[in-house]
Backbone as CSV, one residue per row, in Angstrom:
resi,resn,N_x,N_y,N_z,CA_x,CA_y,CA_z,C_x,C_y,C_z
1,UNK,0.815,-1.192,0.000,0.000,0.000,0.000,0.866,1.266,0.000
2,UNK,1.874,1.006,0.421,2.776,2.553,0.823,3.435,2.519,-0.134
3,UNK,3.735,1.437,-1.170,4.375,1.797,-2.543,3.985,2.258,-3.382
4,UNK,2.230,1.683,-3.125,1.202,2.355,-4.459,1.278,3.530,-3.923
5,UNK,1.120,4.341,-2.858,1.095,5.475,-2.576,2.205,6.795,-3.086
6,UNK,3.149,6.243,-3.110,4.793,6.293,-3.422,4.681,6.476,-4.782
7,UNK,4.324,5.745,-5.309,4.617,5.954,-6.762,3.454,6.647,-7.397
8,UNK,1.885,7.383,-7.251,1.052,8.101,-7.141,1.556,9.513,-7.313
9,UNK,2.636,9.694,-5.515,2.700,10.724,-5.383,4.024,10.734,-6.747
10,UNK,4.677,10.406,-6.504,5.937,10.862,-7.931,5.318,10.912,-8.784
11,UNK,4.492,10.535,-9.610,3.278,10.533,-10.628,3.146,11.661,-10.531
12,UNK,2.348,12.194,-9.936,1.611,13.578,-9.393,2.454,14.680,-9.159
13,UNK,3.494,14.068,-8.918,4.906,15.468,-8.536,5.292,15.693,-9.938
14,UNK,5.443,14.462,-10.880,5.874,14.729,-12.142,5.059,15.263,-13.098
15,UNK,4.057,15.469,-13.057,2.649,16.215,-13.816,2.969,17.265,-13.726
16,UNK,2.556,17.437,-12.177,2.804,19.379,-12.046,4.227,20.161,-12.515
17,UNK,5.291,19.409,-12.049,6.192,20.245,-12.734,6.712,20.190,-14.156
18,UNK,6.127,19.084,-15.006,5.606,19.110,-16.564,4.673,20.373,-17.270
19,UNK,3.996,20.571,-16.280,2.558,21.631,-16.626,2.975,22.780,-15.871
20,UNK,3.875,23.339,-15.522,4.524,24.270,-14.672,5.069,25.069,-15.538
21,UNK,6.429,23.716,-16.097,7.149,24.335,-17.054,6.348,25.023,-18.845
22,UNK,5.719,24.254,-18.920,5.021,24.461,-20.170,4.616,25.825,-19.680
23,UNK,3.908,26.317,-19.139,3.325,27.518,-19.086,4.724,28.615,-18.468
24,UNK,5.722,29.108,-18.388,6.591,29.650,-18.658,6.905,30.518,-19.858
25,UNK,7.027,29.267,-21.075,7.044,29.949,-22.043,6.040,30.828,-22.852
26,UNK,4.702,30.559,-22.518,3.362,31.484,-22.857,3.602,32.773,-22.118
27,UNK,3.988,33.089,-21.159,3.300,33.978,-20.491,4.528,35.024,-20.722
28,UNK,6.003,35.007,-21.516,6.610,35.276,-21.896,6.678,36.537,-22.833
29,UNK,6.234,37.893,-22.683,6.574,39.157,-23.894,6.995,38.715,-25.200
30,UNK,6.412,38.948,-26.134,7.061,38.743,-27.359,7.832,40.093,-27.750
31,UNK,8.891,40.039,-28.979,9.928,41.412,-29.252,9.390,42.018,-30.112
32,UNK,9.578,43.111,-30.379,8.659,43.849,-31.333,9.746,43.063,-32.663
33,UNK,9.098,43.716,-33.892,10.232,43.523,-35.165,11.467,44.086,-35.055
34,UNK,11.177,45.099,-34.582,12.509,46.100,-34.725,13.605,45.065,-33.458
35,UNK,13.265,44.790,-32.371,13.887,43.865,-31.627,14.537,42.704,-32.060
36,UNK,13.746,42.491,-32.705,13.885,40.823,-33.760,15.230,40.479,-34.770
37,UNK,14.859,41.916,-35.555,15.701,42.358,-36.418,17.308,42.722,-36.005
38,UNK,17.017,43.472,-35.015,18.639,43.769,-33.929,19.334,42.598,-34.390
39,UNK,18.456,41.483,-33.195,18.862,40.604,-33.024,19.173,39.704,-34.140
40,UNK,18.635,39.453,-34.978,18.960,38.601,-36.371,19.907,38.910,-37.054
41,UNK,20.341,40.390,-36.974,21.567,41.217,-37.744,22.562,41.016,-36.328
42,UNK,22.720,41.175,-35.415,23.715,40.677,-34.579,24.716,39.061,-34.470
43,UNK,23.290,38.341,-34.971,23.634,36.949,-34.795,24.144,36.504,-36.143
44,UNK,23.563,37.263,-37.447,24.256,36.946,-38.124,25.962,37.663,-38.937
45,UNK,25.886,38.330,-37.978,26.737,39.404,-38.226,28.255,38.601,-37.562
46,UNK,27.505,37.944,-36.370,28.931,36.955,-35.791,29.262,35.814,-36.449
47,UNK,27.819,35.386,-36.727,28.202,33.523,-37.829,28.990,34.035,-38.975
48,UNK,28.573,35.428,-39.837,29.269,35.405,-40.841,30.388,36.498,-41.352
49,UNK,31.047,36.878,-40.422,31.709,38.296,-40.158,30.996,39.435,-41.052
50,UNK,30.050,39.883,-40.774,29.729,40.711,-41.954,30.077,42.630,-41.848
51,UNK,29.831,43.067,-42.517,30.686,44.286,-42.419,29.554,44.936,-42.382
52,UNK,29.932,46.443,-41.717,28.415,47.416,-41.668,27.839,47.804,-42.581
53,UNK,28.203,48.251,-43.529,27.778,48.181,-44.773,26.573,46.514,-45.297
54,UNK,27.100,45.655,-45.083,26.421,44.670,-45.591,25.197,44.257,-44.398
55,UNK,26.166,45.046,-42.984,24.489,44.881,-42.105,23.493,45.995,-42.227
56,UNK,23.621,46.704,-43.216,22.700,47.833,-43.167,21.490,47.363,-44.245
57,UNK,22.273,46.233,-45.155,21.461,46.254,-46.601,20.863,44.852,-46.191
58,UNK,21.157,44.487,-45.272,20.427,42.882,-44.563,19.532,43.356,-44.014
59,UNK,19.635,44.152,-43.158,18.443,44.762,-41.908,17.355,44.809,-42.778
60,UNK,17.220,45.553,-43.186,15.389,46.219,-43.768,15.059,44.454,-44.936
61,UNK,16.029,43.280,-44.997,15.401,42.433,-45.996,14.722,41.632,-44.845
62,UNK,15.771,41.450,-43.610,15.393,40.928,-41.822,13.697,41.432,-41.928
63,UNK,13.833,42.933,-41.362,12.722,43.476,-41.417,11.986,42.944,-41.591
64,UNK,11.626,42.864,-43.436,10.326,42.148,-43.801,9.904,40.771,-43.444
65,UNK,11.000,40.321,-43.880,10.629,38.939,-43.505,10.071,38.429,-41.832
66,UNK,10.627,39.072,-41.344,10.279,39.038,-39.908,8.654,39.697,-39.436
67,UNK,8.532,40.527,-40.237,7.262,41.405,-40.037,5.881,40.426,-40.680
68,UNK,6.449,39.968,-41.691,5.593,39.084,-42.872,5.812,37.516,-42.366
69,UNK,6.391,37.106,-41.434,5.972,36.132,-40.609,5.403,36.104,-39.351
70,UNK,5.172,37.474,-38.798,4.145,37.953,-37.999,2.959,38.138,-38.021
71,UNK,2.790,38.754,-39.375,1.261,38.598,-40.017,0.868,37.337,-40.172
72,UNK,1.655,36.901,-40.672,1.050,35.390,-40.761,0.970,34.338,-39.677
73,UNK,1.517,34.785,-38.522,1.238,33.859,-37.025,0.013,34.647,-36.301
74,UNK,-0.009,35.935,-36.981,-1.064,36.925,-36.479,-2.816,35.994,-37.413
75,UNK,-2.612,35.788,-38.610,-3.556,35.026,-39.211,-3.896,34.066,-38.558
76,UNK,-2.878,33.176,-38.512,-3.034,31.600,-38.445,-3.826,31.513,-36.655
77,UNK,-3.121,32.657,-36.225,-4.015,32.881,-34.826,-5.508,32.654,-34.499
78,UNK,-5.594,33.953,-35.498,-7.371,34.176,-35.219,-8.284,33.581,-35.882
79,UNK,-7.385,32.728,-37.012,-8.097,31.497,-37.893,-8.416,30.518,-36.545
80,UNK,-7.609,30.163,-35.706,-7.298,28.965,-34.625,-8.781,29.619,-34.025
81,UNK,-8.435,31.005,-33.632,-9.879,30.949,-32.584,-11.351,31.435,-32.962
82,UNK,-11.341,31.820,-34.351,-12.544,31.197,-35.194,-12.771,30.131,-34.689
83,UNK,-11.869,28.985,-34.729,-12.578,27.564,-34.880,-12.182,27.061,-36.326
84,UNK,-11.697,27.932,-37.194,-11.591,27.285,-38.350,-10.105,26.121,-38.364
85,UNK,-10.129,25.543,-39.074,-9.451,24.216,-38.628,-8.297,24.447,-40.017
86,UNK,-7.060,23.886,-39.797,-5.921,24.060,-40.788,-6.431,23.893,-41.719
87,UNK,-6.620,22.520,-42.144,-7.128,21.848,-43.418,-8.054,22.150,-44.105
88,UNK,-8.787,23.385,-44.283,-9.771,23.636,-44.993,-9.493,24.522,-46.241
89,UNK,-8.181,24.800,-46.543,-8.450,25.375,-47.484,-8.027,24.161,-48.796
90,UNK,-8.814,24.884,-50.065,-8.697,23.859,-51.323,-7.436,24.418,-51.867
91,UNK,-7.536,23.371,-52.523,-6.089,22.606,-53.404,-5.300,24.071,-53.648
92,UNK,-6.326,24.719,-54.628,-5.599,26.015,-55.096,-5.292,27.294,-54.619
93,UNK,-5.918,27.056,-53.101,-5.620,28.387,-51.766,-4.316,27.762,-51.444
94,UNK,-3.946,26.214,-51.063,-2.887,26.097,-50.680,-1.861,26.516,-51.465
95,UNK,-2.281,26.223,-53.078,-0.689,26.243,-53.983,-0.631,27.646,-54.058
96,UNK,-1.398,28.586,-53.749,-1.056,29.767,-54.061,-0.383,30.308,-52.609
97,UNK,-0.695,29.961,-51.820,0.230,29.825,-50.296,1.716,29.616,-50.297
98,UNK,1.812,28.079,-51.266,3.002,27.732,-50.982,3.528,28.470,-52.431
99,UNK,3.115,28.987,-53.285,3.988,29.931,-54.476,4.078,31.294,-53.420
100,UNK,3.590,31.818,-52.964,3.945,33.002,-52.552,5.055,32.294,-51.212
101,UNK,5.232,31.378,-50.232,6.311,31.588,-49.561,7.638,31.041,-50.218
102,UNK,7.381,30.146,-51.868,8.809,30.304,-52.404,9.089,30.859,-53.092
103,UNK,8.280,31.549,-53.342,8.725,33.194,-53.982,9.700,33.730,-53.066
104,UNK,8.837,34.337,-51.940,9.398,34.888,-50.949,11.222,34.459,-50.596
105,UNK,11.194,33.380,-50.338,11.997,32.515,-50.083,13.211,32.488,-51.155
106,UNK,12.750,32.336,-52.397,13.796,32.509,-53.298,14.197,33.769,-53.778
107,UNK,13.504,35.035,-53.640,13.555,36.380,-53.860,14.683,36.597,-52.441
108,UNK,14.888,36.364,-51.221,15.301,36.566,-49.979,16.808,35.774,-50.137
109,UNK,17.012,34.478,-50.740,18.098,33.870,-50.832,18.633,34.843,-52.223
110,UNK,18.070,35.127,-53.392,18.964,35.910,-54.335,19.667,36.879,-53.473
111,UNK,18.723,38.142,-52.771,19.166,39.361,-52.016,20.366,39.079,-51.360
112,UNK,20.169,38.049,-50.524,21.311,37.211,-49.895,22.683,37.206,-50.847
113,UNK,22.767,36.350,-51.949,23.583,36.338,-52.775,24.655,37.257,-53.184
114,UNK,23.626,38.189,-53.320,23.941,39.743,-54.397,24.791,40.286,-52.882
115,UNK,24.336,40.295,-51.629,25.157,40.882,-50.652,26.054,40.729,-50.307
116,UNK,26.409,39.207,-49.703,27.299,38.361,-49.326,28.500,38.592,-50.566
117,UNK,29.897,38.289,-50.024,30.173,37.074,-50.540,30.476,35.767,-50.622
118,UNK,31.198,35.222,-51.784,31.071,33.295,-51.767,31.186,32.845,-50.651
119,UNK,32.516,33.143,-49.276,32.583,32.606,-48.431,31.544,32.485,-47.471
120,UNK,31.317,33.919,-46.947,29.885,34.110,-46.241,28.864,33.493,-46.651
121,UNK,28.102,33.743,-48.192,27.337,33.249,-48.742,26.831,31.627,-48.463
122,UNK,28.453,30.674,-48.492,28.312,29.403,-48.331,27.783,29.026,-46.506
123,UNK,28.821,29.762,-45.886,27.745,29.790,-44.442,26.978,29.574,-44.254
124,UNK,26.333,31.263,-44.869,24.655,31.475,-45.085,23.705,29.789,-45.458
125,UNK,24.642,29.372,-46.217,23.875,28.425,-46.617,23.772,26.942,-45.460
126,UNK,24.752,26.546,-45.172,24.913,25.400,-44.466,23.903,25.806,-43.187
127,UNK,24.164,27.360,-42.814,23.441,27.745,-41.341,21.882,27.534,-41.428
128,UNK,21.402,28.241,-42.945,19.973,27.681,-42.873,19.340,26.114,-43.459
129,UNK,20.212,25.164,-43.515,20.114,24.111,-44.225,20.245,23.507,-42.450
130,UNK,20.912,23.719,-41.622,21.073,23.531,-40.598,19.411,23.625,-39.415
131,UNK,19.408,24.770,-39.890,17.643,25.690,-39.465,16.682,24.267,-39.858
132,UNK,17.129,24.089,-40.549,15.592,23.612,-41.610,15.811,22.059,-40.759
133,UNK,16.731,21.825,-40.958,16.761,20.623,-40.304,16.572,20.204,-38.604
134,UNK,16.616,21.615,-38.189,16.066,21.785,-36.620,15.077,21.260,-36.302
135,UNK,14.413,22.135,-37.567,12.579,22.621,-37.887,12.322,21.416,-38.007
136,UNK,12.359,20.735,-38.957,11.759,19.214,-39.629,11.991,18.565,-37.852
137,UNK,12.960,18.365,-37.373,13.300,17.302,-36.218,12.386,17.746,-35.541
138,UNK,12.266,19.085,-34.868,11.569,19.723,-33.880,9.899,19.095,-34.041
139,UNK,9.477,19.289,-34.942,7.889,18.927,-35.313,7.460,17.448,-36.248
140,UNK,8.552,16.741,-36.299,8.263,15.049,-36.582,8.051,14.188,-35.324
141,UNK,7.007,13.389,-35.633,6.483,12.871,-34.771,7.496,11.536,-34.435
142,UNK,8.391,11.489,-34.958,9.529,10.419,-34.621,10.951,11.105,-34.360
143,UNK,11.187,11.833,-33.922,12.601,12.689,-33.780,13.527,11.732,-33.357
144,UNK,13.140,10.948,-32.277,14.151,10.167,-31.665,14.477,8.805,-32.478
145,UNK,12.995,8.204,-33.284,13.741,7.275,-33.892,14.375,7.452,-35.247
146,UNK,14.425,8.908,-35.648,15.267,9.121,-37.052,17.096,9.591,-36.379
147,UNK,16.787,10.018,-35.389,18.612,10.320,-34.629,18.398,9.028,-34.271
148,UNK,18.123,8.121,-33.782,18.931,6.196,-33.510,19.089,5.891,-34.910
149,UNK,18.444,6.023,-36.054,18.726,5.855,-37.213,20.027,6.349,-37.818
150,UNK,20.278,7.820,-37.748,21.191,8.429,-38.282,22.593,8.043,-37.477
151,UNK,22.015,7.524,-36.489,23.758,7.368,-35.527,23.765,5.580,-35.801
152,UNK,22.630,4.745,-36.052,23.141,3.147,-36.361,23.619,3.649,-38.126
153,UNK,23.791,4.723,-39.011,24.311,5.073,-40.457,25.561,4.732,-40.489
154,UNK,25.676,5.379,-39.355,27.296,6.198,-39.155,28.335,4.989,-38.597
């Protein structure tokens, strides 16, 4: 009886400070753009030595992109508390979704190009090839069994 009890309470100790931590990060200030941006031109300013000149002509491309993925977490928001559900839009709302973010996307990597150069440039590249691969791990519903995979490769 005092074990079932025992192991209840650790149960119960381990909930709350599961559901403790989760709510931390909500209740958290978000940065304005202009904050965002600092920061994105700082960080990349160290990964890729970049010169002031080349952080001046990055900033305002930061900017947008940063602003224009705000709107769109600002959307996807008040779509959520509509009630309206991801999956509803048709075939040709999505493809026009996903043409406008590789537009975006490939218009943002040229700018990139034209700024940089080759050395930086190649950085640039591995760092967000790096990103992407965060992203994919972060939100697959198997993270752990594709890293036991990638390390029984090796």
């Amino acid at each position: 009886m005092k074990k079932i009890i025992t192991v209840l309470v650790l149960a119960l100790g381990f909930t709350l400070t599961t559901q403790a931590q989760k709510g931390k990060h909500h209740n958290l200030e978000q940065f304005t753009v202009a904050q965002q941006t600092e920061l994105a031109v700082k960080k990349m300013t160290l990964k890729l030595d970049l010169t002031t000149t080349q952080q001046g002509q990055i900033k305002p491309l930061l900017a947008d992109k940063i602003a224009k993925r705000k709107v769109m977490h600002q959307k996807r928001k008040a779509l959520k508390e509509a009630g309206k559900k991801k999956g509803k839009l048709s075939a040709n709302e999505r493809f026009d979704r996903e043409m406008k973010i590789l537009d975006a996307k490939i218009a943002f990597k040229a700018n990139m190009k034209r700024i940089l150069n080759e050395k930086q440039y190649d950085r640039f590249e591995k760092m967000s090839d790096r990103m992407m691969q965060k992203k994919h791990k972060k939100h697959s519903k198997n993270g752990k069994k594709e890293k036991r995979d990638k390390k029984r490769r090796k």
